[in-house]
C-alpha positions as CSV (number, residue, x, y, z in Angstrom):
1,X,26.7,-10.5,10.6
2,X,23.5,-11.4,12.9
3,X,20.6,-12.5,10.4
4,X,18.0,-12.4,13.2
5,X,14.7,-10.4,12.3
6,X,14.6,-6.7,13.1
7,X,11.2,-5.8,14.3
8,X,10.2,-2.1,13.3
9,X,7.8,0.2,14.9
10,X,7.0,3.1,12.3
11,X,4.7,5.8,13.4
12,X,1.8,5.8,11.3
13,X,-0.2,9.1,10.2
14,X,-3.2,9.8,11.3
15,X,-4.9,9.0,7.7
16,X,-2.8,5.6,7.4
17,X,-3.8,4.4,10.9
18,X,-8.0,5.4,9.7
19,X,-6.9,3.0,6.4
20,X,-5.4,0.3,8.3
21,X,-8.5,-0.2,10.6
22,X,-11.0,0.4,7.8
23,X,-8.8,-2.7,6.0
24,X,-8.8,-4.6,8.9
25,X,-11.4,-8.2,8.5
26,X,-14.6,-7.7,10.1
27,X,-12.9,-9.4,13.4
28,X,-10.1,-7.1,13.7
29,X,-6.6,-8.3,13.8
30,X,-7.6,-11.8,15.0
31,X,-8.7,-12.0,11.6
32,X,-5.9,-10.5,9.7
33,X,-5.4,-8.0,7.1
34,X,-5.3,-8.9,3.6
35,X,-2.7,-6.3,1.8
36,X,-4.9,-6.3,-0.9
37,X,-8.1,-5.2,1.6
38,X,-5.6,-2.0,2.2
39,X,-5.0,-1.5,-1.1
40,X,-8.8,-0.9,-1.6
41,X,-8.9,1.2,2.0
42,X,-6.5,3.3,-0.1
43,X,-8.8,4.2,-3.1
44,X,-11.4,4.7,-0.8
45,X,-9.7,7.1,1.0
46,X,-9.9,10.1,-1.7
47,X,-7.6,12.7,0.4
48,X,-5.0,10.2,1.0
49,X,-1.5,10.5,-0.6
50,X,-1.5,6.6,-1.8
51,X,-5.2,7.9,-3.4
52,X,-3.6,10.9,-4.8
53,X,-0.6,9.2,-6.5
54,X,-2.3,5.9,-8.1
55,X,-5.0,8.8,-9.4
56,X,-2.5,10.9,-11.0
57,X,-0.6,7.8,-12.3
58,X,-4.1,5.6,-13.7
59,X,-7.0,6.9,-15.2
60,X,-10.3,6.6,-13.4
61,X,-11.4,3.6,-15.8
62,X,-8.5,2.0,-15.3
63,X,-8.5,2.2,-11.2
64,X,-12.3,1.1,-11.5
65,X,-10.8,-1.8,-13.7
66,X,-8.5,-2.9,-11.1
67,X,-10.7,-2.4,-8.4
68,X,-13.2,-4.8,-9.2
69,X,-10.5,-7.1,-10.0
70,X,-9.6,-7.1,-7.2
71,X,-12.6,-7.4,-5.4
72,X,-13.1,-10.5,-7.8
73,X,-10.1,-12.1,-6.7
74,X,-10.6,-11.4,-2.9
75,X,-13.9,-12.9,-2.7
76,X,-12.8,-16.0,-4.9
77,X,-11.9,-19.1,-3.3
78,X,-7.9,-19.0,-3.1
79,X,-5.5,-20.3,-6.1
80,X,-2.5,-21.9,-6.2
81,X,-0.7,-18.8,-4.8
82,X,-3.4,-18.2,-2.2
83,X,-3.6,-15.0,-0.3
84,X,-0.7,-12.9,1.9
85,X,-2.7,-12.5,5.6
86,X,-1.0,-10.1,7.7
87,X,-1.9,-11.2,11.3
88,X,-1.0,-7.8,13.9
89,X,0.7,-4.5,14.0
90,X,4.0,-5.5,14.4
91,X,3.6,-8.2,11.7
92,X,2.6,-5.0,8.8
93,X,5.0,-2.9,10.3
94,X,8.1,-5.8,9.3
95,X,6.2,-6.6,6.1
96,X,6.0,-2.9,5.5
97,X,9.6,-2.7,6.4
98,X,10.7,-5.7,4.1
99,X,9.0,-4.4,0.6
100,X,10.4,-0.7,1.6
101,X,14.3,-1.7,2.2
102,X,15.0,-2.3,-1.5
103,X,14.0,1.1,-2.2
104,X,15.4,3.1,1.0
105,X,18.1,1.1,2.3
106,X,18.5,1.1,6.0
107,X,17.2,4.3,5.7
108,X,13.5,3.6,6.2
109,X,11.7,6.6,6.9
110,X,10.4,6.5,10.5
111,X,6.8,7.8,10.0
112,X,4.9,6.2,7.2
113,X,1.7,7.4,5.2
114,X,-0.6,6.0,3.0
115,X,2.0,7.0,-0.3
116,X,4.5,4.6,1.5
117,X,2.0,1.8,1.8
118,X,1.1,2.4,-1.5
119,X,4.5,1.9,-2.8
120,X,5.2,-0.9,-0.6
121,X,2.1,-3.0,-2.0
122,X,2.8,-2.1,-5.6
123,X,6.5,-4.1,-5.0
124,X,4.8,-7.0,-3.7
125,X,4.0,-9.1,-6.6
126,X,2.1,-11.7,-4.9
127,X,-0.5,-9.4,-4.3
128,X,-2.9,-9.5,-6.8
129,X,-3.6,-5.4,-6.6
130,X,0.2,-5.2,-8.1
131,X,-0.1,-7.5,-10.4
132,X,-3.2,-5.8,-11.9
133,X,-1.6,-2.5,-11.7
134,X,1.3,-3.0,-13.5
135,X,-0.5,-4.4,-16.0
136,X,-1.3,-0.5,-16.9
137,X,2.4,0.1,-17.0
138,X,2.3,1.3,-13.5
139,X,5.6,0.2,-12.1
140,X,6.7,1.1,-8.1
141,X,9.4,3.5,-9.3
142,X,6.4,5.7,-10.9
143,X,5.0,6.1,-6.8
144,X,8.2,6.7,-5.6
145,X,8.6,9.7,-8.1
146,X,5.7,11.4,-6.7
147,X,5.9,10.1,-3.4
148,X,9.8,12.0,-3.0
149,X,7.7,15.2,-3.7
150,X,5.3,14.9,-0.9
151,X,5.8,16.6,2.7
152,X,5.8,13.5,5.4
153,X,2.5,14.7,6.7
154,X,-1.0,13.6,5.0
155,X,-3.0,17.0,6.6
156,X,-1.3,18.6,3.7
157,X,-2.8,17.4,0.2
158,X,-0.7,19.2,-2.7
159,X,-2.2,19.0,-6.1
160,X,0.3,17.7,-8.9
161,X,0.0,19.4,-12.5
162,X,-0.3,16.7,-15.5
163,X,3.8,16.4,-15.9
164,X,5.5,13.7,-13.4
């Protein structure tokens, strides 16, 4: 079987592509993209599907909990485990692609939105906006649930009633 690398070019949505360049460092992709920087993008984006979910799924003290934890950590010189700095387009779209094929298989979907990144940062455990997520019992299974309800396309924003 050929182990080489399989590069993957996803189409992005509209409001995922506005997220990744709003999470970009101020110098753009020579500067990398933290996953944890696109987490936040994600809360900030209040229409977005990855917005939607973790709001239906967390309560607003607890997202403003892990937001500023996160924040904290950014900003703080790096630890042991350092930070994860995604350095291009084609670089997100395999690290996408890697934390995704666990849960779809081969399968991938082509088009991605924000719910997708969403899920695909919360299986990351080196990132330190899943590891503060989960520790409200937020596991990546929860996203998915929703997520599998969702039409592919963001321009759509369904409203979910208090039962998962």
């Amino acid at each position: 079987m050929n182990n080489a690398i399989r590069r993957h070019n996803f189409i992005f949505s509209k409001r995922l592509q506005e997220v990744v360049r709003q999470a970009l460092m101020p110098d753009g992709w020579s500067g990398g993209l933290l996953p944890d920087r696109l987490f936040l993008a994600l809360l900030d984006d209040k229409e977005s599907y990855g917005a939607l979910i973790i709001r239906n799924l967390m309560k607003d003290w607890e997202l403003a909990r892990v937001r500023e934890r996160v924040i904290a950590a950014i900003l703080s010189p790096p630890g042991p485990r350092g930070t994860v700095r995604i350095g291009g387009h084609a670089a997100l779209c395999d690290y996408l692609a890697d934390r995704l094929r666990p849960i779809y298989g081969e399968d991938l979907p082509p088009e991605l939105n924000t719910g997708h990144v969403l899920l695909a940062l919360l299986c990351d455990r080196r990132l330190f906006a899943s590891r503060y997520v989960a520790l409200y019992w937020v596991k990546p299974i929860d996203v998915f649930r929703y997520l599998v309800r969702l039409p592919a396309e963001e321009e759509c924003m369904p409203r979910f009633s208090g039962s998962s």
